[in-house]
C-alpha positions as CSV (number, residue, x, y, z in Angstrom):
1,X,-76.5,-79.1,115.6
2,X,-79.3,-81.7,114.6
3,X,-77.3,-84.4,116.2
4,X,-77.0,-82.2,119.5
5,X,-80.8,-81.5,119.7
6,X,-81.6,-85.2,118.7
7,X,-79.3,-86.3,121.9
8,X,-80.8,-84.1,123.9
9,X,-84.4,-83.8,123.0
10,X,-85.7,-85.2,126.1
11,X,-84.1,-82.3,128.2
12,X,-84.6,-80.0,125.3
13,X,-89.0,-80.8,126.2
14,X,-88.2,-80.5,129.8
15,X,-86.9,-77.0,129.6
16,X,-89.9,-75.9,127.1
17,X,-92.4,-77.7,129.4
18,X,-90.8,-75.3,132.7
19,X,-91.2,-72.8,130.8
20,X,-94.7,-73.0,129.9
21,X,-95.4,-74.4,133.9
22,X,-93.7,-70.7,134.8
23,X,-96.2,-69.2,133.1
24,X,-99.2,-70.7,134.0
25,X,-98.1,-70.2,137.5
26,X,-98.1,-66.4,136.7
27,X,-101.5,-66.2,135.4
28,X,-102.6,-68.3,138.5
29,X,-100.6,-66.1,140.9
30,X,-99.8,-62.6,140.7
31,X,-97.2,-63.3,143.3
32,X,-95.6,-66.1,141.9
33,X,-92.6,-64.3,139.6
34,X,-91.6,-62.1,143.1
35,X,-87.2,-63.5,143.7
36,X,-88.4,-63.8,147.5
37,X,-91.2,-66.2,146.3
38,X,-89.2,-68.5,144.2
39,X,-86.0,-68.9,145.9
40,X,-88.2,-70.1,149.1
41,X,-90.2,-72.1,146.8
42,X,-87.0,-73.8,146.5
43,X,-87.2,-75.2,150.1
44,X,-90.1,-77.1,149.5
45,X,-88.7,-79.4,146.5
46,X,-85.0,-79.4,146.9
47,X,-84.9,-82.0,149.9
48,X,-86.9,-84.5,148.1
49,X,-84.7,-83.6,144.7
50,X,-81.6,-84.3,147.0
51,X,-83.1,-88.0,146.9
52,X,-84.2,-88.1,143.7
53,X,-80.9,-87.5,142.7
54,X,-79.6,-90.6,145.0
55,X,-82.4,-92.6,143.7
56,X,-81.4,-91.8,139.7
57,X,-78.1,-94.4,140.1
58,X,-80.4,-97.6,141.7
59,X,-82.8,-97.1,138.9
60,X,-80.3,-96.7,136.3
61,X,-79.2,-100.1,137.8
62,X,-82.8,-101.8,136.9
63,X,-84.1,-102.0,140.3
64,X,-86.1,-99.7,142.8
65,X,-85.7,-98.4,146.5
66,X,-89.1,-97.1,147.7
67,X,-88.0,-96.9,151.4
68,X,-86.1,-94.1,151.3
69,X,-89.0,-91.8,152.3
70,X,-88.7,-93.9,155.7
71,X,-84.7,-93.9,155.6
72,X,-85.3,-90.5,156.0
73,X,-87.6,-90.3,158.8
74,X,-84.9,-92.8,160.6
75,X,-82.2,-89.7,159.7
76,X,-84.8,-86.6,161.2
77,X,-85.5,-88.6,164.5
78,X,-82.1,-89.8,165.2
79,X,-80.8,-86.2,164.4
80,X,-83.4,-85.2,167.0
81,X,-82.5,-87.8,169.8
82,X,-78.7,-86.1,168.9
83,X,-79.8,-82.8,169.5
84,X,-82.1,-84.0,172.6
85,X,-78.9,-85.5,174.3
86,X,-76.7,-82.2,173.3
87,X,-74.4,-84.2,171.2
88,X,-72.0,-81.7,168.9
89,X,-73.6,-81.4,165.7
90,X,-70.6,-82.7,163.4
91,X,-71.0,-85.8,165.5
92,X,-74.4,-86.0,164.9
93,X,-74.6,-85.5,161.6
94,X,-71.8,-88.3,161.0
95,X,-73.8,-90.8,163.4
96,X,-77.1,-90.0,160.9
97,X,-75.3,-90.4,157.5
98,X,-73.2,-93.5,158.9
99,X,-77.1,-94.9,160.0
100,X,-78.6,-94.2,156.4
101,X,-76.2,-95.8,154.5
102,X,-76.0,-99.1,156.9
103,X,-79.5,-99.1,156.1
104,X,-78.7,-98.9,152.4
105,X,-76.2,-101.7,152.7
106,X,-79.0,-103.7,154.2
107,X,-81.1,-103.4,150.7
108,X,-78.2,-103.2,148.7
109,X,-77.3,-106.4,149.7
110,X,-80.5,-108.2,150.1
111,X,-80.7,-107.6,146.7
112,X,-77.3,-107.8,144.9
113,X,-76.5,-110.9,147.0
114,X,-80.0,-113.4,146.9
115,X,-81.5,-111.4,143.9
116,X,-84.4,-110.8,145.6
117,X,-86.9,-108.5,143.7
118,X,-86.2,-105.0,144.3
119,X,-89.5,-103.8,144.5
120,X,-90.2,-106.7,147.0
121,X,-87.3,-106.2,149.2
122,X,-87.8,-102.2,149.7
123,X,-91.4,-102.5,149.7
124,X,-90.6,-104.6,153.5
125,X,-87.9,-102.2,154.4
126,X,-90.3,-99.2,153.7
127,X,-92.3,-100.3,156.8
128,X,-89.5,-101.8,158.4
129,X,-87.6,-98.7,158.7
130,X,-90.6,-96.9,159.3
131,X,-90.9,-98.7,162.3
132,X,-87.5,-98.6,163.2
133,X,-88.1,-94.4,163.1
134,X,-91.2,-94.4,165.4
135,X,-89.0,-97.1,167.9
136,X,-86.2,-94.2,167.7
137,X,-88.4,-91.3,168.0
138,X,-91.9,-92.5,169.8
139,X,-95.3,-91.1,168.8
140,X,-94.6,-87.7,169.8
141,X,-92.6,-85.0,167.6
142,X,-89.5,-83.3,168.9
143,X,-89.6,-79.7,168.0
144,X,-86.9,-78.1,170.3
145,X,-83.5,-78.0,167.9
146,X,-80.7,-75.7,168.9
147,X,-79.8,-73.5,166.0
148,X,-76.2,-75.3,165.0
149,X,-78.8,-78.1,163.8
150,X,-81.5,-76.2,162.2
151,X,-79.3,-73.7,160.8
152,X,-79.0,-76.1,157.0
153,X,-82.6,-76.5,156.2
154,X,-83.6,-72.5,158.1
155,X,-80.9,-70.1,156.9
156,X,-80.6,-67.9,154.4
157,X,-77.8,-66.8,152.0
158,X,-79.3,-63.1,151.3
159,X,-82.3,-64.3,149.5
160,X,-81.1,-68.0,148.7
161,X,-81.9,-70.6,150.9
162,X,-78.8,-72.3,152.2
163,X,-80.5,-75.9,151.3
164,X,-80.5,-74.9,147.5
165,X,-76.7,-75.0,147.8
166,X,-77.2,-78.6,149.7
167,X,-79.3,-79.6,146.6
168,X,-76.7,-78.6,143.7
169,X,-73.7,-79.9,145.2
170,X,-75.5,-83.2,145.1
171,X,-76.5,-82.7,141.9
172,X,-73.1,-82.0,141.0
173,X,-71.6,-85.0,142.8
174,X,-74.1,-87.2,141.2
175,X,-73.6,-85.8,137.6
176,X,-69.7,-86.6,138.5
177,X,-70.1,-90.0,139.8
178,X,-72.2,-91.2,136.7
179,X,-70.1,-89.7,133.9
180,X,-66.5,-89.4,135.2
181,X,-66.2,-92.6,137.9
182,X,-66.3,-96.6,137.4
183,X,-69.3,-96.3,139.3
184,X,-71.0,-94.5,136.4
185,X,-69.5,-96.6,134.0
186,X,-70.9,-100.1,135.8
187,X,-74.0,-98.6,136.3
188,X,-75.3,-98.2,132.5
189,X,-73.8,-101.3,132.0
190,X,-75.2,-103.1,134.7
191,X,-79.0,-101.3,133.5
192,X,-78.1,-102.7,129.9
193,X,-77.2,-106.3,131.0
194,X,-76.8,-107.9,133.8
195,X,-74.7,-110.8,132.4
196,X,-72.9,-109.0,129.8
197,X,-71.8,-106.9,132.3
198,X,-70.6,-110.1,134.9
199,X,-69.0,-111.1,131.4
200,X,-67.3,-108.5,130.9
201,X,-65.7,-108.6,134.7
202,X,-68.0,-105.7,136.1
203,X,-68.3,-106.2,140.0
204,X,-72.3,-106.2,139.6
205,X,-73.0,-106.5,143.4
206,X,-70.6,-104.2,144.5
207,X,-72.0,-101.5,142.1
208,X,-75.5,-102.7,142.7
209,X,-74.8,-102.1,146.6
210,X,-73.5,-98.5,146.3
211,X,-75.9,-97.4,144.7
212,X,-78.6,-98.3,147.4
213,X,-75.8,-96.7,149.7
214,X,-75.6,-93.4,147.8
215,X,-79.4,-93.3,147.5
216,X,-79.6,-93.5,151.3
217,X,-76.9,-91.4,152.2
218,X,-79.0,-89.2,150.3
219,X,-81.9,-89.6,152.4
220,X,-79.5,-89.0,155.5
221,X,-78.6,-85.6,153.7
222,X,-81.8,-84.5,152.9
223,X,-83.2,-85.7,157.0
224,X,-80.3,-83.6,158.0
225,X,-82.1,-80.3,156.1
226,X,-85.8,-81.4,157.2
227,X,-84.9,-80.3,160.9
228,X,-84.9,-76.9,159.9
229,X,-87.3,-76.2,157.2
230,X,-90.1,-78.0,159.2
231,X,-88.5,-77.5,162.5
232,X,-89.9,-80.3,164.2
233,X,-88.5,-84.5,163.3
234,X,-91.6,-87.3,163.6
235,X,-91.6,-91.0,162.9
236,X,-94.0,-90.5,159.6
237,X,-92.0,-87.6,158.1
238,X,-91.9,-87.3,154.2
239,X,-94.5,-90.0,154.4
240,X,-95.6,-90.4,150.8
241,X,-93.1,-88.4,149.0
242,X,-91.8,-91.3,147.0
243,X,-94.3,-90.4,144.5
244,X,-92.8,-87.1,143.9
245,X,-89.6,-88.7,143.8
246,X,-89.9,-91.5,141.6
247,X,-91.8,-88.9,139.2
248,X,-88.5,-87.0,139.0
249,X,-86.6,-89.4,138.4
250,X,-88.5,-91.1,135.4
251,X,-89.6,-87.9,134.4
252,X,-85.9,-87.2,133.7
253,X,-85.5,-89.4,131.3
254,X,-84.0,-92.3,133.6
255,X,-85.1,-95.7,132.2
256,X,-87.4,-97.6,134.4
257,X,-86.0,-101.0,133.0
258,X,-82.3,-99.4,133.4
259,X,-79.4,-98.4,131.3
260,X,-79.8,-95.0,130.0
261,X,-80.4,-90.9,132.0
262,X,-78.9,-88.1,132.9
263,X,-78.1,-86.4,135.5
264,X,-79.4,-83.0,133.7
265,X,-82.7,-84.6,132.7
266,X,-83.5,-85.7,136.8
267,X,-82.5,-82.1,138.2
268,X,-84.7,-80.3,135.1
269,X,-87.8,-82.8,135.6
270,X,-87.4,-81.6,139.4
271,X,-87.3,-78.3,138.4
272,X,-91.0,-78.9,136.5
273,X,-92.3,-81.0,139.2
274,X,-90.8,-77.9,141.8
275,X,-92.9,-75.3,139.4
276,X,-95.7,-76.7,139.4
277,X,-96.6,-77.8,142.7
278,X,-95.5,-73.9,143.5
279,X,-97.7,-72.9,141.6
280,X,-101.0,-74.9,142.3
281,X,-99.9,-74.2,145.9
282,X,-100.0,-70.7,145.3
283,X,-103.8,-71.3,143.9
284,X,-104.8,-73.1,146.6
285,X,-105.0,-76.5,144.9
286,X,-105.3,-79.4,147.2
287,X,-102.9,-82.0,148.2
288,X,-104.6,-84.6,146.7
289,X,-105.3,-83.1,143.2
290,X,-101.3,-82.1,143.2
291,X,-100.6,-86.2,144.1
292,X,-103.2,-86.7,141.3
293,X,-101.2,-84.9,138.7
294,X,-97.5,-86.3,140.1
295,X,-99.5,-89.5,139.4
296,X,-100.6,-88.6,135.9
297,X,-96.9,-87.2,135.5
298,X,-95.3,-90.4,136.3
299,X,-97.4,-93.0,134.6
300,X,-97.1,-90.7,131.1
301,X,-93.4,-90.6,131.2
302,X,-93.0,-94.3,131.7
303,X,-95.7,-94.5,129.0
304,X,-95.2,-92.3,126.3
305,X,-91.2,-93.7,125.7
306,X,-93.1,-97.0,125.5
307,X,-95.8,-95.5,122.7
308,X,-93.1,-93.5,120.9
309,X,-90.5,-97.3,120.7
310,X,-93.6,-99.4,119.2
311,X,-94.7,-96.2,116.6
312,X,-90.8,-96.5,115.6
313,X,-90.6,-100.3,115.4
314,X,-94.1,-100.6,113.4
315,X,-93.0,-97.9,110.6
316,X,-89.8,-99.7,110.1
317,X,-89.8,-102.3,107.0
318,X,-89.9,-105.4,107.7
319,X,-87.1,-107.7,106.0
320,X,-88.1,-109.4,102.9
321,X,-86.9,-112.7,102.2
322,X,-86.0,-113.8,98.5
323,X,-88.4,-116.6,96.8
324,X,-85.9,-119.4,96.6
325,X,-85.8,-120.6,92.9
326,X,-86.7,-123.9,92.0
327,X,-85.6,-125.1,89.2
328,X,-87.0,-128.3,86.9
329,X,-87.3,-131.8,88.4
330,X,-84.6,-134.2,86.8
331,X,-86.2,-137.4,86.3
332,X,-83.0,-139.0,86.1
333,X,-81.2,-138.2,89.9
């Protein structure tokens, strides 16, 4: 039992801290506990958890994909220009997922293949692909879906929105991929070393490649729900929501250097990040105090692992070496 709760302590925290998040919502909002409220709640977090959940494999890897906020605005615009020239939607939705992950495979292999800084590379394809969406879909919104396309991200399942459904079969494809697949396998290994892994005859830029794939296909799944929550596709959708998404992953217990999370840990730290934003939104806290705390969130769970690792390594003894004897001079050698 102690070695259970010592392997999962991290998700053991997160579950205590929803908790406690649930019920500070309450005392903020006597509405907040209502089934209605909090399975459409859900709307509002699942989409970017949906990416989070892509992004959780790339950062396992070591690296970082902060585009994929405008990978998504590339999917909700070309789904729109699908939808604008009647295209059926299984086609369209194949054409948008087939256009995410090319875009993936364009990181995926900047990096992998000239080991380009990760950071570096996705920081120019955020705006690049940000352009790309606003060349797609102009400066002006589309807003005019038939209901084959909006009916993911709009309808209902009695009281449960049919994008929750969206969200946990990702999650449960993810979970499968890294604990049950090669993929998975490669990937902590990969996060762990680099050259241990070539070494040990791990294909590091094949891995490395799909998981900027999977992390964009992602993106194209979550674009494909946007339509109909929001209703409406524009170049600068889900602007700035790599913050929330990078916080859930981290959050989850996914190192930032690589090698180590769980799929659990992402979808509970979304879970957190989901209850609270509900419930500062139900108290009418602004948008920029609810960035501020994501901030604060993000920067303390990459932190306090840090704090916790030098605590441990300065109350460990240090190694003491023997005095080498020395014995009496012999005039004579």
């Amino acid at each position: 039992m102690t070695a259970l709760v010592s392997r999962f302590r991290w998700e053991l925290l997160l579950a205590v801290l929803i908790v406690a998040a649930g019920a500070w919502s309450a005392n903020l909002s006597p509405f907040y506990l209502e089934p209605d409220q909090l399975l459409a709640s859900a709307q509002y977090f699942v989409i970017f958890g949906i990416v989070a959940f892509g992004l959780m494999p790339v950062v396992v890897h070591g690296e970082i994909d902060i585009s994929l906020a405008s990978t998504l605005a590339v999917g909700t615009v070309l789904f729109a220009r699908m939808a604008e020239a009647k295209v059926p939607v299984a086609v369209a939705i194949v054409v948008v997922l087939v256009a995410c992950a090319v875009l993936g495979a364009v990181n995926g292999l900047l990096v992998a293949y000239t080991n380009l800084p990760s950071l570096a590379v996705t920081l120019g394809t955020l705006g690049a692909y940000r352009g790309l969406a606003y060349i797609i879909g102009g400066e002006a919104g589309f807003s005019d879906f038939p209901p084959s396309y909006a009916y993911p991200g709009f309808n209902f399942v009695g009281l449960v929105p049919v994008s929750l459904f969206f969200f946990i079969a990702v999650a449960l494809l993810t979970g499968f991929l890294m604990s049950a697949t090669r993929f998975g396998r490669y990937s902590y290994a990969i996060g762990n070393s680099v050259a241990a892994s070539r070494f040990a005859g791990v294909p590091v830029v094949r891995t490395k490649i799909l998981g900027f794939v999977f992390a964009a296909l992602t993106a194209g799944v979550a674009a494909l729900l946007w339509i109909g929550q929001y209703g409406s596709a524009r170049a600068d959708n889900a602007d700035g929501s790599i913050l929330f998404i990078l916080t859930a992953v981290v959050l989850g217990g996914v190192a930032i250097e690589g090698g180590s999370g769980s799929v659990t840990g992402v979808a509970l730290s979304i879970l957190l990040l989901g209850t609270i934003t509900n419930g500062m939104g139900l108290a009418n806290v602004p948008g920029t105090t609810q960035s501020l705390v994501q901030g604060l969130l993000l920067v303390l769970s990459i932190g306090i692992p840090k704090a916790v690792g030098l605590i441990r390594a300065r109350r460990q003894p240090r190694p003491t070496v023997a005095p080498i004897p020395i014995g009496p001079i012999d005039d004579q050698a």
